[in-house]
Each structure stands twice: as C-alpha cells, then as structure tokens.
C-alpha positions as CSV (number, residue, x, y, z in Angstrom):
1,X,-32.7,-8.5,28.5
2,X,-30.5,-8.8,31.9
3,X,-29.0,-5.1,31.3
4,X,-32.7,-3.7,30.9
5,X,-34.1,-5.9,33.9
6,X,-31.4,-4.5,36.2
7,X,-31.9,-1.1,35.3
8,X,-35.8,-1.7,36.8
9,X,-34.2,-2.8,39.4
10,X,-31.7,0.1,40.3
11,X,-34.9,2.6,39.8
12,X,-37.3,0.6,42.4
13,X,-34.2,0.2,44.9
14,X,-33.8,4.0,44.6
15,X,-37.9,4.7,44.7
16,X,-38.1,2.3,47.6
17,X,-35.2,3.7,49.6
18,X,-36.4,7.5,49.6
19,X,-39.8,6.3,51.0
20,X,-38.2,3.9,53.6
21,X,-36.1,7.2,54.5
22,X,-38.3,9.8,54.5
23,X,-40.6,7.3,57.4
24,X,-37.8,6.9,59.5
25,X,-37.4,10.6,59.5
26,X,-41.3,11.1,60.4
27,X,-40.8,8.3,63.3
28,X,-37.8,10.7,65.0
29,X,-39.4,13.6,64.8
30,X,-42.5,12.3,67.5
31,X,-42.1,12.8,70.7
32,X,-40.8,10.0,72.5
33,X,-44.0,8.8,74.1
34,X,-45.4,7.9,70.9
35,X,-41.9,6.4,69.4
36,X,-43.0,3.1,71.5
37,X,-46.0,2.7,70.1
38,X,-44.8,3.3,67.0
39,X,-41.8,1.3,66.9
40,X,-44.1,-1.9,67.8
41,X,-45.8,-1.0,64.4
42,X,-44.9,-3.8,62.1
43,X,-44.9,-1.3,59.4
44,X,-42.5,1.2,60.7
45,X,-40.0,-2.0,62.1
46,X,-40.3,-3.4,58.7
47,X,-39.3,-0.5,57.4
48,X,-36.0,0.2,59.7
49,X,-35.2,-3.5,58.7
50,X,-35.3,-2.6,55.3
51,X,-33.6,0.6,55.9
52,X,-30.8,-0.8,57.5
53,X,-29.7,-2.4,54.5
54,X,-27.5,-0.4,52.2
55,X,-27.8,-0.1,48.4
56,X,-25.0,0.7,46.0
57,X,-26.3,1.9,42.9
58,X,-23.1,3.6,41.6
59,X,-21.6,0.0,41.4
60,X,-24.0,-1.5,39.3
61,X,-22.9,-2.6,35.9
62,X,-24.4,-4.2,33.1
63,X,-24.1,-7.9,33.0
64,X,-23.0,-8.3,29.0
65,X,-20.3,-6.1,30.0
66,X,-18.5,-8.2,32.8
67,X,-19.4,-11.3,30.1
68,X,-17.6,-9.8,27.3
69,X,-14.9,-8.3,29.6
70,X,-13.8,-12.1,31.0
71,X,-14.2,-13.8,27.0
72,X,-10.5,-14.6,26.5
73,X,-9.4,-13.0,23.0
74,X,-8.6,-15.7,20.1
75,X,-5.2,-15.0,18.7
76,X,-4.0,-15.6,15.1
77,X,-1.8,-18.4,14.8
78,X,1.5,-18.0,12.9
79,X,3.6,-20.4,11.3
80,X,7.5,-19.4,11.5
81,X,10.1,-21.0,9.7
82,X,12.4,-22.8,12.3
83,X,16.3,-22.8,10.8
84,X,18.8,-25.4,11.1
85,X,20.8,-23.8,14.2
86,X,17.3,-23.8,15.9
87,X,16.7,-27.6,15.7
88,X,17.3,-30.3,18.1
89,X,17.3,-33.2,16.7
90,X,16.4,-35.5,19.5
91,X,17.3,-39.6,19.6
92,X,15.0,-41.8,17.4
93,X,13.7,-38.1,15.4
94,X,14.6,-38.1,11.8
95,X,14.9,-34.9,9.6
96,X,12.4,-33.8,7.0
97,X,13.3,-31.3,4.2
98,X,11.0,-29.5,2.0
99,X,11.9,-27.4,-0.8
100,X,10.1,-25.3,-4.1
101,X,13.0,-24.7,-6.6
102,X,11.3,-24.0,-9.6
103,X,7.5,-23.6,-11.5
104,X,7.9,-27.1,-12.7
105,X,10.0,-30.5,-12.9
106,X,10.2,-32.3,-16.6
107,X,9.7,-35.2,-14.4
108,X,10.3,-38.0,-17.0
109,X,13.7,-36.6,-17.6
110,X,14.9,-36.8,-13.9
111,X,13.4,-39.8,-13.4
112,X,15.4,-41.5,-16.1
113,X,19.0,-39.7,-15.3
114,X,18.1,-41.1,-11.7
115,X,18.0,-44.3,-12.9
116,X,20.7,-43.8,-15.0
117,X,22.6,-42.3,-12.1
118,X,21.9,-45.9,-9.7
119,X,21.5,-44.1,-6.7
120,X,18.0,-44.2,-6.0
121,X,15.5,-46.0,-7.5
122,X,11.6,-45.5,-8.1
123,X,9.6,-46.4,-5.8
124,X,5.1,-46.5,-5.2
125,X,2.8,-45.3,-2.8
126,X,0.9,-48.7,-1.7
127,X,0.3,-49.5,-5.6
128,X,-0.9,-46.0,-6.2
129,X,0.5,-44.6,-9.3
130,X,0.4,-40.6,-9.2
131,X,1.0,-38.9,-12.7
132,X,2.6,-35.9,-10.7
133,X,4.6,-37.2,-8.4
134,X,8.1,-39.6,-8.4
135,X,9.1,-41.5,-5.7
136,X,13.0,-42.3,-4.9
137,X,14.6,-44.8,-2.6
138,X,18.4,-44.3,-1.6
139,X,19.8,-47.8,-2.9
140,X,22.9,-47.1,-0.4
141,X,21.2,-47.1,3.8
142,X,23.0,-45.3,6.1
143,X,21.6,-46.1,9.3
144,X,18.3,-48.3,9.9
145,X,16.2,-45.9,8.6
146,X,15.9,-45.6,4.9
147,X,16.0,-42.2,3.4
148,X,13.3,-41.3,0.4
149,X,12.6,-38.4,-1.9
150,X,9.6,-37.1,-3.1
151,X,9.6,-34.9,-6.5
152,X,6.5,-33.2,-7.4
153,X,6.0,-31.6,-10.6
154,X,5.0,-28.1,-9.6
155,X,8.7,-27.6,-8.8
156,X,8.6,-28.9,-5.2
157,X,11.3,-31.5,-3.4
158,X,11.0,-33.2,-0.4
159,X,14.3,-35.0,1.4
160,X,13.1,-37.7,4.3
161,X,15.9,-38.7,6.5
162,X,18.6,-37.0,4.5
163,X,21.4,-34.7,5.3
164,X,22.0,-31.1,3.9
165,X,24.7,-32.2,1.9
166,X,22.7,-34.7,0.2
167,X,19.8,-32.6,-0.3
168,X,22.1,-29.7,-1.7
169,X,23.9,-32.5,-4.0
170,X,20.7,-33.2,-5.2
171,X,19.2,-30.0,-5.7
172,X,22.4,-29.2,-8.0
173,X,21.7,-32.5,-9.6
174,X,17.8,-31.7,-11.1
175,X,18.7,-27.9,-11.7
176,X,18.7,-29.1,-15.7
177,X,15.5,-30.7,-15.2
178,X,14.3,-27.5,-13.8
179,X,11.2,-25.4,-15.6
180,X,11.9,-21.2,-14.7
181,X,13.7,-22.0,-11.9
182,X,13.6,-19.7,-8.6
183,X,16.6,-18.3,-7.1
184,X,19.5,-20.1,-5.1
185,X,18.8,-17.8,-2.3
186,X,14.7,-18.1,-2.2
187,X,15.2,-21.3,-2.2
188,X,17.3,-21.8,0.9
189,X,15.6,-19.6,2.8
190,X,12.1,-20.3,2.0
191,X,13.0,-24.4,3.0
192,X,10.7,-26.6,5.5
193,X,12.6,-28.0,8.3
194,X,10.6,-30.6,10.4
195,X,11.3,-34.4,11.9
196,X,9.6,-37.2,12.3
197,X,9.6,-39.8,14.5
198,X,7.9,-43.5,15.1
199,X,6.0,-44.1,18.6
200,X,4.4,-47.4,19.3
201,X,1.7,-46.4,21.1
202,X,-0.1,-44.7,18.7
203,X,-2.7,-46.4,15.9
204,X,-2.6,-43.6,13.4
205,X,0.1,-41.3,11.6
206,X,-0.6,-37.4,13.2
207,X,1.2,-34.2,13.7
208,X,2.2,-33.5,17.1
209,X,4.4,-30.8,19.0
210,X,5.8,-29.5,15.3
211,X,6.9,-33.6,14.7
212,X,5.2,-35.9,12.3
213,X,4.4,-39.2,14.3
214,X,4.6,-42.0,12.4
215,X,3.1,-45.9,13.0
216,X,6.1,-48.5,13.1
217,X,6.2,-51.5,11.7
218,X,3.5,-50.5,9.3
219,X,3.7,-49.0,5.5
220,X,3.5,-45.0,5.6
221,X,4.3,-44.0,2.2
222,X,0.4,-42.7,2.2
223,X,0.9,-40.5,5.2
224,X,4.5,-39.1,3.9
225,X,3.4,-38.1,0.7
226,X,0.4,-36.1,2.9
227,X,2.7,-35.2,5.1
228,X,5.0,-33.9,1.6
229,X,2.2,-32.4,0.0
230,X,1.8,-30.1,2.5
231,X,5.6,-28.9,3.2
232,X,5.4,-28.7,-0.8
233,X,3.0,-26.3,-0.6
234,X,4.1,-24.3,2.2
235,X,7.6,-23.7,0.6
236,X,5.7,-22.7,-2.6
237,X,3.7,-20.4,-1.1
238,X,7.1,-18.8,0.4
239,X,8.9,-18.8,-2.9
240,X,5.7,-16.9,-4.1
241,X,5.5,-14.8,-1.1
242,X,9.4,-13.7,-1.3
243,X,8.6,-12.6,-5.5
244,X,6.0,-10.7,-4.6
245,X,7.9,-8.8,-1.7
246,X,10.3,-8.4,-4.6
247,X,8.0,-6.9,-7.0
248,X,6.1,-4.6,-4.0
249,X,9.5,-3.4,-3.4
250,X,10.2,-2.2,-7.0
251,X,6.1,-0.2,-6.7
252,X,7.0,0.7,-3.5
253,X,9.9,3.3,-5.3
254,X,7.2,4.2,-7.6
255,X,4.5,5.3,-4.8
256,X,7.1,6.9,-2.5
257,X,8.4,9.2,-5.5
258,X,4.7,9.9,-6.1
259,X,4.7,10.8,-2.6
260,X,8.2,13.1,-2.4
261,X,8.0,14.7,-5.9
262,X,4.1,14.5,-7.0
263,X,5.2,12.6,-10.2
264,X,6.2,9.4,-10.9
265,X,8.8,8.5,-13.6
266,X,7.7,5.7,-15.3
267,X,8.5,3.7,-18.5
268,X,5.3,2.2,-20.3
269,X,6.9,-1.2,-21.4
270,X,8.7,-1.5,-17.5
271,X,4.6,-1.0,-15.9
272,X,3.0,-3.6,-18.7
273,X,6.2,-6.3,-17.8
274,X,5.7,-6.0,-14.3
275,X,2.2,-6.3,-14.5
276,X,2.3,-9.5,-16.8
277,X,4.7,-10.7,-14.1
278,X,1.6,-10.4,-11.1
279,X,-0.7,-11.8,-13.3
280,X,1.2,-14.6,-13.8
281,X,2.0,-15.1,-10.2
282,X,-1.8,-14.9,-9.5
283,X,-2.7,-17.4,-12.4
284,X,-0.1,-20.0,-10.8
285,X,-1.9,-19.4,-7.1
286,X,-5.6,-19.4,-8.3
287,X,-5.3,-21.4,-11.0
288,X,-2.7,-23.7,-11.3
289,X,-2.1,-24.8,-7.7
290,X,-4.6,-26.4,-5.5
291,X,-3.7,-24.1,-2.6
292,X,-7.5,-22.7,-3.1
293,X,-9.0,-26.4,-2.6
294,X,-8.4,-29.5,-1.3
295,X,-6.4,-31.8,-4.1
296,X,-8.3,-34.5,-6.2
297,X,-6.7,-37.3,-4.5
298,X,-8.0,-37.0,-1.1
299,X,-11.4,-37.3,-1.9
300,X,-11.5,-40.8,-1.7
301,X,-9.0,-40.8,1.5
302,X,-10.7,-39.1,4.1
303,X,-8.1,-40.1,6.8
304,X,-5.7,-37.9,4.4
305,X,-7.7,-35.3,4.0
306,X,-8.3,-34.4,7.7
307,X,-4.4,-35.4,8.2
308,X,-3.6,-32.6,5.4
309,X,-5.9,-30.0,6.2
310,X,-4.2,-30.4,10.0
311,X,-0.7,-30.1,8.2
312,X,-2.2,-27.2,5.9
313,X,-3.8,-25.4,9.5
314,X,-0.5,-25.5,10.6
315,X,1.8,-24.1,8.3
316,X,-0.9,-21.3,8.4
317,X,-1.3,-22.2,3.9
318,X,-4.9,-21.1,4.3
319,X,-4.6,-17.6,5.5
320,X,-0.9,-16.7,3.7
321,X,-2.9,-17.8,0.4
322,X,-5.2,-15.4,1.5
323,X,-3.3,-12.4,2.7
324,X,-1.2,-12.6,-0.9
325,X,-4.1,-12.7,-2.9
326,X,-5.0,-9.8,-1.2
327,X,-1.3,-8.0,-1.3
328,X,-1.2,-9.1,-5.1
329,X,-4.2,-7.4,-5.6
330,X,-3.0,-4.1,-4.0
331,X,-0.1,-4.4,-6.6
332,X,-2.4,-4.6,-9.6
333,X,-4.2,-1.6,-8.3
334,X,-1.1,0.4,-7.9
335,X,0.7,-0.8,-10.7
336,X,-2.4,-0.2,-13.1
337,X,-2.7,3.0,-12.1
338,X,1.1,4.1,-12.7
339,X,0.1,2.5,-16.3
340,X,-2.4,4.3,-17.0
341,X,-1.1,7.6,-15.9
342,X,2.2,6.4,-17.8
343,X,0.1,6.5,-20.5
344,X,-1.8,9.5,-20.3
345,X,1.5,11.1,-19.9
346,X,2.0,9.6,-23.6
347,X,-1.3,10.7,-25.0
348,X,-0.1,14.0,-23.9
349,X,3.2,13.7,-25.6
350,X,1.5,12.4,-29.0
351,X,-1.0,15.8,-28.5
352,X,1.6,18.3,-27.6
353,X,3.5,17.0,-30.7
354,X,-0.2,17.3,-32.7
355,X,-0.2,20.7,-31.9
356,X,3.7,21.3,-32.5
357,X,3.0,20.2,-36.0
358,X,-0.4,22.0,-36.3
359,X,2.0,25.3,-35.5
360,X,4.9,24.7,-37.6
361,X,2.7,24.4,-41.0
362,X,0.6,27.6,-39.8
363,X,3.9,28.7,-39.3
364,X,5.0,27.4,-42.9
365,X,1.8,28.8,-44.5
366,X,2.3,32.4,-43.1
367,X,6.1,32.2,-44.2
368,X,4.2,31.5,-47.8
369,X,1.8,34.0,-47.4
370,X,4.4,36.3,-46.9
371,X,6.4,35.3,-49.4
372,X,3.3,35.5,-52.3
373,X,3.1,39.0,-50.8
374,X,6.2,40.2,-51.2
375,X,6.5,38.7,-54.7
376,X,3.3,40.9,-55.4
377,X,4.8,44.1,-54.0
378,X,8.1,43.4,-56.6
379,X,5.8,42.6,-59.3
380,X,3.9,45.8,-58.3
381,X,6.8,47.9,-58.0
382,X,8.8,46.8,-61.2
383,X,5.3,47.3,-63.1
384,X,5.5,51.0,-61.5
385,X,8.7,51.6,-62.2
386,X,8.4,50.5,-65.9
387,X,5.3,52.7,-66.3
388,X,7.2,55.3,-64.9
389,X,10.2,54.7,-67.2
390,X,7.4,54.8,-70.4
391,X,5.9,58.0,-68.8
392,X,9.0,59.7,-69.1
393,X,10.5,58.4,-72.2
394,X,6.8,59.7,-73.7
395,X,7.1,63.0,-72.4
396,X,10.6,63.5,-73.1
397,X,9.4,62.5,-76.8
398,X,6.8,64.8,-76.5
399,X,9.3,67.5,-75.4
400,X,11.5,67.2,-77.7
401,X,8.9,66.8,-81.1
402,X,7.6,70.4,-79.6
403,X,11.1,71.6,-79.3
404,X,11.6,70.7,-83.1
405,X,8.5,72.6,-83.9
C-alpha cells in the first residue's frame, strides 16, 4: 500500500510542478509594468513559493525495499566438534566426554563385570530406575570432585570428570560387551568434548558459553543424564554421519564412472548389500532412535525437556538428523537405480543367452536336415546305380541269348 501511495505522489508532484512552471514563465514574459501587479497576486506568489522548492523524483524508492534491504539475514547455526588441543580447561571446569562405540551395550553383562571388577559401582538417578541406562561411581576419588559414567544401551558412553586415559581404559574394557561395534577411528573422532562447572549464583542447571553450569551443593544426577542424553546423541548421529560418508563414497565411484565412461560396472549382490546396509542405517535413525522425537521420559519433566531440547539446539541434532535423512535418501535413489540397471544388464544376459540357444538348435536342426538329405541323395544314388547295374546285366543277357540264336 506505501509503494502504490508514493507512486500517486511522484505523478501529482510532477503534474503540479509543470503547471507551477509553465506560470512563472507566463509572469516573465509581461512587461514589467504589469509584473508588479502581478507579483502582489497571491496566486502567482504562491506559486513562486511553491516553485522554489525542488523535487527529486529520480530518488524516490519504494519503501518495502529500504525495509527488506536493512532486515539483518538469519544465519544457520553450526555445531563444530572442538578437539582436545583446542580446550582450555579453566580452574574449577571439569571435563565431559561423550562417546557412541557401538549399535548396542548387553548392559547386564557390563554391569556385572563392573562389579566384579570393584572399580565403580552402580549408582541412581534420584531413585529413578531407567531400564536403558547404568549409572557408575569411581569407588577411588581423585580430587574433590567425583567422577561418574553413564552407559546407555544404544551403544553410547559418557565420561564426567575423567581423564583420556581412563576413558580409553574403559572403552577397551566394554569392547566385549559391545553389540556391531563401530570403528576405533569413528569413534575418536566422532567424540563430544565439553566441561562443566558449578556457579553459586545460579538456581537452575543451564548451558552457557559451550559449558554446562551446574547447582552446587544440590543433587544433579537429573540434569547430567540430560545433559548425557544429549552428547549421546550427538556422537551417534556422527558415528552415523561418518558411515554414510563411507557408503556415498563407494556410489560416488559408481556415478562418476557413469559419468567418464557412460556405463557403470556393477555387481548385483554388491548393489542389494549396500542397499540393505542404508536401510538399516535409516531404520536405526527413524525408527530405533528417538532423535525424531523427544524421549518418553521427559514428558513428565518439563524442566528437562526445555534443558534437552536447548542441549539438542545446540549440537545442531535437529537439522544433521535432517540433512542425513535427506543425504540417505539421495543414496537409495542412486543406489536403486545402479540395481535396477545391474539388473536389466542381467535380463539382457539371460535373453542374449535365450537367443544363443534358440540359434544353436536351428543351427542343430539344419545340420539334421542336411544330414536326412544327404542320406536320401546316397539312398537315391545307390538305388540308381543298382538299377543301372540290373539294366545292363538284362541287356547283356539279352545280347548274348540273341547272339546264341
């Protein structure tokens, strides 16, 4: 509406500004003794007063332009994955370590060798007893601080206040425990690093300046596991991301030898394997994890679930589920369609070798047929021959009974 009234506005100014002109013009051109008169004419000194004024037209913009133009653009934000030589630990912050090492813990198994072991020992969440989750204590303190470890059973670890060594120790420790486990190298790199620290100011556990604040003097086994949940997740969701750039590398081979030669060489069995292996990747994100949705057991929390879906928000889990569903999808296209021209490449096999067989038994028959013919021609000609033979025995009979006579 602003843009159209200002375009009424440029064409009056215009309209108006011609007129106001062209009367100016009219007043010069009469002789000076009638200039005075008509210079005390209101209309004609209203007129220079208007005149005088100068109007830019060629400047005028729309006004939803210069809005849109000074709207500051939103930018995507992106989690990156600090490493170890990048963290400064700072006095009073304590390191956090997150790590997805496998599809799935047998947790009753590790939870009885870590008895066993009388390292750690089990510990709760403020009475809460979670089916998927185990709980350690270090029964040895180094420091004031006590250090705790989080198992979950999808296959994820999570080291509070413990050093690399420890955390490799015990990563070595549950490998047996481990359900298709993911490789040594995936699993270091695709780690968590964050730290923690306790402030006494503050009434409520949060996430602030890439630290989780905690409450002192004050149980936060609640807000660790949130806290662990989410780091869980986000080093699944790299472990996931790092197969499928794996698996796009192998298709990528495919597509560019589509692309160089105009055919693709491709075994049948090697298509079908690696497109069980994305389907099974996508039924672990969709339908196995809870990456989609918010878990069952912050329904009833509600502190927890704004505290997760912060944590979630910032290691960006929403939008990297997102962008692999859609990059897993792109595989399944590409890969379905090597498949099925894999396998019309086969149908074409099976019908060239149809047709090889159709020709060798025409091939077979006319080799018979030829055969049966010639067989006819030697019964033909020894049937000739022995007529022949009878002919002249008859005539030399003949002959000679005359010759007798």
């Amino acid at each position: 509406m602003s843009v159209f009234l200002s375009r009424i506005a440029v064409v009056c100014t215009r309209s108006s500004s011609k007129l106001y002109f062209s009367s100016s013009k009219l007043a010069d051109a009469i002789s000076p003794k009638y200039q005075v008169f008509l210079r005390k004419s209101e209309c004609l000194s209203f007129a220079r007063q208007i005149n005088v004024r100068s109007y830019a037209t060629d400047t005028i913009q729309p006004t939803a332009a210069i809005d849109n133009a000074s709207i500051p653009m939103k930018k995507k934000s992106i989690h990156i994955k600090p490493t170890m030589e990048e963290m400064t630990i700072k006095d009073g912050h304590y390191l956090t370590l997150a790590y997805a090492t496998a599809n799935a813990y047998d947790l009753k198994g590790l939870k009885e060798a870590l008895v066993q072991q009388k390292l750690y020992q089990p510990g709760t969440l403020k009475t809460k007893e979670l089916g998927d989750v185990v709980v350690v204590n270090a029964m040895y303190s180094v420091g004031s601080e006590p250090r705790e470890i989080i198992f979950f059973r999808e296959g994820a670890v999570v080291f509070w206040n413990c050093s690399e060594l420890e955390a490799s120790n015990v990563l070595e420790f549950i490998r047996k425990y481990e359900v298709d486990s993911y490789p040594r190298d995936v699993v270091s790199k695709e780690r968590e690093i964050m730290t923690y620290v306790y402030q006494p100011n503050v009434k409520k556990c949060q996430l602030q300046d890439e630290t989780f604040v905690m409450v002192p003097d004050r149980d936060n086994s609640l807000e660790r596991y949130t806290f662990s949940h989410a780091m869980a997740q986000s080093a699944r969701l790299g472990a996931w991301e790092a197969r499928l750039e794996a698996l796009a590398a192998a298709v990528r081979l495919h597509s560019q030898a589509m692309e160089r030669d105009g055919v693709a060489r491709v075994d049948k069995k090697e298509m079908v394997r690696k497109l069980g292996e994305l389907f099974s990747l996508r039924h672990r994100l969709t339908v196995e994890s809870d990456l989609l949705d918010t878990p069952d057991f912050y329904w009833e929390e509600e502190q927890l679930e704004r505290l997760y879906s912060r944590t979630g928000a910032y290691f960006t889990i929403p939008r990297r589920t997102r962008v692999l569903n859609e990059r897993l999808s792109h595989c399944v296209e590409l890969l379905e369609l090597l498949w099925s021209w894999a396998a019309d490449r086969h149908h074409v096999r099976l019908e060239w070798m149809v047709i090889a067989l159709i020709l060798a038994e025409v091939c077979f028959e006319l080799i018979h047929l030829a055969e049966r013919y010639v067989r006819v021609e030697w019964t033909i000609s020894d049937r000739r021959s022995v007529f022949s033979n009878e002919f002249e025995e008859n005539i030399f009979q003949d002959l000679s009974i005359i010759d007798t006579q």
